[in-house]
Residue, then its C-alpha position, 0 to 999 in steps of 0.5 A: x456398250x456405250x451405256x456401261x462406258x458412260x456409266x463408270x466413269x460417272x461411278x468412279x467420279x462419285x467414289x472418289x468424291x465420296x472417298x474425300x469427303x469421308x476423308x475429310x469427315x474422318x479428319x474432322x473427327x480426328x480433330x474433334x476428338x483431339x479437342x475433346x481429349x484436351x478439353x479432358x484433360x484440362x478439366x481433369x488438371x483444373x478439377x485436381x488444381x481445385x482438390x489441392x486448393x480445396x484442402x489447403x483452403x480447409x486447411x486453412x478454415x479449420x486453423x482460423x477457426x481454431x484462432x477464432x475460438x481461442x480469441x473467444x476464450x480470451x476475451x471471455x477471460x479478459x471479461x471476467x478479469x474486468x470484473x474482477x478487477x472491477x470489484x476488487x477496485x469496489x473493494x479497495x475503495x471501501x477500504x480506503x474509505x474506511x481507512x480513511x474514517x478510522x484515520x479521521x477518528x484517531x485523530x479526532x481522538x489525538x486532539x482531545x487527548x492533547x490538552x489532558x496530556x498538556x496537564x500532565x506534561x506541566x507536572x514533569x521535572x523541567x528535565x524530563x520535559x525537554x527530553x520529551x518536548x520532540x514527541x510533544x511537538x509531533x502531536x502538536x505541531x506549530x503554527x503553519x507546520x502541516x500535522x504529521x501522519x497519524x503514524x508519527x502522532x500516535x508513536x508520539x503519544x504511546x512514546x509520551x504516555x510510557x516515559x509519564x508512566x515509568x517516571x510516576x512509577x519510580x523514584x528519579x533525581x534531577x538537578x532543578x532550578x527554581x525560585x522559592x518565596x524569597x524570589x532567590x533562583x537557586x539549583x537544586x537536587x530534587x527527589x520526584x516520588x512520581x507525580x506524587x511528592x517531591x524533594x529538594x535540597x542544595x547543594x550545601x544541604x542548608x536550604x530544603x523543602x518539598x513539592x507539591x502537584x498542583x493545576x498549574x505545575x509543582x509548587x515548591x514549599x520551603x523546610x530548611x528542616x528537611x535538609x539532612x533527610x533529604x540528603x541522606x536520600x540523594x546520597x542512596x539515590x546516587x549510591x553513595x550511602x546504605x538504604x534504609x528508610x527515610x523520615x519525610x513528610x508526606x504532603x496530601x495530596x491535592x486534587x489535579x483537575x483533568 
């Protein structure tokens, strides 16, 4: 009996220190637990977090890209631009040098034909000529006048060479001074067959004669014989008499050298 009394108590001591420290245990592992369920749960936060980054960071490669490839697209466009532009720029020099060549020659071209027209243009009745000198001048500006663009020089010639060509074509009455072998200045109405012939006569039909083409302009030769006939023909010519034909001389005609 003494034995089973000091026995027991040793036993319930030993439970209740076994009881605590299973308590204790259990506890710990509450607590264990409750950190891991933490733990799980931020790890299922955290791996949501990086889904939701995930595709907005695809999201966000997949529109870069695009903008990459379109900016490739570009810059091959802009690429082949320069190269166009760049032979459109050969081009464009080609031309102008070209242009520029034909331009020279033209002008070239205009300065020889200058003194050939001078020669002409010394023949044309004293009116005719200051109606013409402006396109003349165009062709050959004065001293210290720049040249004028081809443009105008050639508008000047066709303009000259077309006013020549109609007057060589017709008959033209023009009132006209000049001095005759007596070196008496006097006005006269001279009918111009062209660059062929012409005839003058006074005004008091009392001095008359005709001219001729020569190198050196028109020389005038005196026929007071010639007066009435050459009248008659100025009187047609200002619609002041029948046509019919006209009795005059016929010079021949001298060569002009060009």
């Amino acid at each position: 009996m003494i034995k089973t009394r000091s026995i027991l108590p040793n036993l319930l001591a030993l439970f209740i220190s076994a009881g605590s420290l299973l308590h204790a245990e259990v506890k710990e592992t509450h607590k264990i637990i409750g950190e891991w369920v933490s733990t799980e749960r931020l790890i299922s936060e955290e791996e949501s977090d990086w889904d939701v980054e995930k595709s907005t960071l695809l999201d966000l490669e997949q529109a870069l890209n695009a903008e990459i490839g379109e900016l490739n697209s570009k810059l091959q466009e802009t690429a082949e631009e320069a190269v166009g532009a760049a032979k459109q720029r050969e081009d464009l020099l080609a031309r102008k040098d070209a242009a520029q060549q034909a331009t020279s020659s033209l002008h070239r071209g205009l300065d020889r034909a200058v003194p050939k027209l001078d020669r002409v243009f010394s023949l044309l009745p004293t009116p005719i000529a200051d109606r013409l000198a402006p396109y003349r001048k165009k062709l050959v500006p004065g001293k210290g006048m720049p040249m004028p663009p081809l443009r105008e020089r050639v508008d000047a010639m066709v303009s000259l060479l077309q006013s020549i060509q109609n007057f060589h074509r017709s008959v033209t009455l023009e009132r006209q001074e000049f001095t005759l072998d007596d070196n008496q200045s006097r006005e006269f109405q001279v009918m111009y067959f062209g660059l062929g012939s012409a005839y003058f006569v006074n005004e008091s039909g009392t001095v008359a004669g005709y001219g001729q083409p020569k190198n050196s302009g028109w020389v005038w030769t005196r026929s007071d014989g010639l007066a009435r006939e050459i009248s008659t023909g100025v009187d047609m010519l200002n619609n002041q008499a029948m046509p019919r034909f006209l009795k005059l001389p016929m010079p021949a005609p001298g060569r002009i050298d060009q």
